[in-house]
N, C-alpha and C positions, 0 to 999 in steps of 0.2 A: 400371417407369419411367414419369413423368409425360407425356402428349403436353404438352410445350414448347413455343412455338411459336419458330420459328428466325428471327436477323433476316434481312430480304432475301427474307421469303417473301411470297407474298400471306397466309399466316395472321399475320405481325405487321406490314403494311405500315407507313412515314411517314408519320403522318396530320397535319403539319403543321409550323409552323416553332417552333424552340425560343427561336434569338435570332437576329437581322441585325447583321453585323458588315462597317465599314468602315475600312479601313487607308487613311493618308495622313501625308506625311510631317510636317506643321500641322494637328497634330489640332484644338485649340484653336480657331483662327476657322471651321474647317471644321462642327465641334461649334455654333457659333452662329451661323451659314448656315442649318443646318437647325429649331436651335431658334426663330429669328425668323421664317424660312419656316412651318415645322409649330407652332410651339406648343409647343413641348418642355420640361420643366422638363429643365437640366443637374447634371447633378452632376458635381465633379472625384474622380477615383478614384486612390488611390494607385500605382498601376503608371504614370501620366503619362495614363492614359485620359479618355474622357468618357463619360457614360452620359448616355440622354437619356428621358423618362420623359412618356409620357400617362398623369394620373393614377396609377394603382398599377401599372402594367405597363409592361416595358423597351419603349421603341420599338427604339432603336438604341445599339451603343454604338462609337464613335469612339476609333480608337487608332494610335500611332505607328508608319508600317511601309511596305512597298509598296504604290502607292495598288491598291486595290480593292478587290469587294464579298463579302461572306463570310457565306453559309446554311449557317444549320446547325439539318437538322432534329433531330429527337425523334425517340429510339429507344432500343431495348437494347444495343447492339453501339456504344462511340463508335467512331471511327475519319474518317478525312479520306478525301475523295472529289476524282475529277476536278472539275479548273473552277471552285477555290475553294470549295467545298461539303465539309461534315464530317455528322455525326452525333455529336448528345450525347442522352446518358440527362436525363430529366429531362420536366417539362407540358408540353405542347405552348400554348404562348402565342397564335399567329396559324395558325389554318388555319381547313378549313371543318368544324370540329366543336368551336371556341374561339368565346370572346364575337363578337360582329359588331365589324371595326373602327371605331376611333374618330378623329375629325379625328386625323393624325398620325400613325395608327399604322401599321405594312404591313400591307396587304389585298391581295398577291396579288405571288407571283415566279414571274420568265420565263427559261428557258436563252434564250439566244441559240446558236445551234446549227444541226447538221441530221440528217434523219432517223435517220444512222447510230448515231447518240446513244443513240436511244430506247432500245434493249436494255440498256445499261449502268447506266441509270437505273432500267428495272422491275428489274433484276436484281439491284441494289443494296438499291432502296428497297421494295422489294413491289409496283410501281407498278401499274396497268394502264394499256395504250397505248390510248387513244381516237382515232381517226383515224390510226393509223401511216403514217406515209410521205409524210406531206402537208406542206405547207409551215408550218402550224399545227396543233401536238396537245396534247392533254390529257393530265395523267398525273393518273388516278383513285388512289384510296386505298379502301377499301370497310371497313367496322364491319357483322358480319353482313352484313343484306342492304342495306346502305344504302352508296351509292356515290355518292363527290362529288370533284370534281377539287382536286386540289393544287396544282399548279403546272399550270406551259405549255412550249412548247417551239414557237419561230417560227424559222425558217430564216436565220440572220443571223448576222455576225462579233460573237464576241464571247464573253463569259459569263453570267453572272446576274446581273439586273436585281432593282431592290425597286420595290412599287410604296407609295406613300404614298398613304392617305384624306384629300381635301382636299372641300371643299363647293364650292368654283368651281374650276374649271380654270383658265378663262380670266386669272382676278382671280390666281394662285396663279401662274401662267407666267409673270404680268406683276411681280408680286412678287418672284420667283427671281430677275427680269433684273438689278431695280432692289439685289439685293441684292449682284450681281455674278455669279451666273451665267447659263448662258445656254440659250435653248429650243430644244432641235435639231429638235423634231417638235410640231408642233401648235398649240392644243389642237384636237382632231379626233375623232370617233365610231368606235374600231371594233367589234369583237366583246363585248370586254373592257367598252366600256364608254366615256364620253369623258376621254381619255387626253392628256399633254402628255409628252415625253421631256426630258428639263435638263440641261445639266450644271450641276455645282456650282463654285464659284470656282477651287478645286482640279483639274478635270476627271472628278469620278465621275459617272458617268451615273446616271439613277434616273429612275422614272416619278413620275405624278403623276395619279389616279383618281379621277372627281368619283362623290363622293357613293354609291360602292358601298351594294350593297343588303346585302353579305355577302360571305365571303371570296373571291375572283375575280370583284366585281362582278358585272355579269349571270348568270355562267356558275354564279350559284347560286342563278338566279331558279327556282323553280318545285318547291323541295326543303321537304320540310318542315323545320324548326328541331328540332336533340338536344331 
């Protein structure tokens, strides 16, 4: 018999996201909120959804349902996960071993969470805990010897955030307002990188990341490029 590698282990970890998915019960203006914010080409999809599209690659796709936000990375095993979070088979489209993001596209998601978290997520996803038990940590993914963070996990109410690739923060906050929705945090410098938190007309929260260098802005300064 073949050594296999098993999902859930660190030999076949989540090395990224496959698609960002946002439930709201107006999907439609909510769909062109985001496209007039990001840049997004829309497509209407026959189930009543929206798909929205930088160049050749899904950014997001908006569909009718309970509002909130829906990761779902790449793997062998699908299956649904705490906290709105699934796994599907399939490329990995955004993470840090996928093209660099483009204006609009996600460059980087956060549990809102806390510590106790952590276990259930490497345990799931292959993850390794970077800083365990702190009020902000990394969840690594590793290719051989090359180890580069996935996601994050910051001590906070809530679930999973998306972050969008914008070129100004500032000019993109102030965008959001005029567009109807509204800036709860920022824009402001942290780890991450300078960052603005929004709600959208609807109320979905989502960040907003100026000018990442690569997939979790900063936190993938100093790697070499797949």
């Amino acid at each position: 018999m073949g050594n296999t590698a098993v999902p859930g282990t660190p030999d076949s970890p989540a090395r990224g996201v496959r698609r960002v998915e946002l439930s709201t019960t107006h999907p439609e203006p909510v769909a062109e909120f985001y496209a007039r914010l990001l840049g997004w080409v829309i497509i209407a999809e026959p189930d009543g959804s929206f798909t929205g599209w930088v160049g050749d690659r899904l950014a997001t796709r908006v569909h009718p349902g309970d509002p909130g936000w829906r990761v779902v990375f790449a793997g062998r095993e699908p299956r649904d996960l705490d906290r709105g979070a699934a796994v599907d088979r399939g490329r990995v489209l955004h993470g840090p071993w996928a093209p660099e993001p483009r204006t609009g596209e996600p460059c980087w998601v956060e549990l809102m969470g806390d510590a106790g978290t952590d276990d259930y997520w490497a345990g799931e996803l292959g993850w390794q805990v970077r800083d365990p038990g702190g009020d902000f940590t990394l969840y690594d993914a590793a290719l051989a010897d090359d180890r580069r963070p996935v996601a994050g996990r910051l001590t906070a109410e809530g679930g999973w955030t998306c972050y969008f690739a914008v070129p100004d923060a500032t000019r993109s906050a102030a965008d959001a307002t005029g567009l109807g929705g509204t800036v709860l945090v920022g824009p402001k410098q942290v780890p991450t990188g300078v960052v603005a938190a929004v709600a959208d007309p609807a109320g979905n929260v989502f960040a907003l990341l100026e000018n990442p260098p690569g997939w979790g802005g900063t936190w993938c300064a100093g790697r070499t490029p797949a």
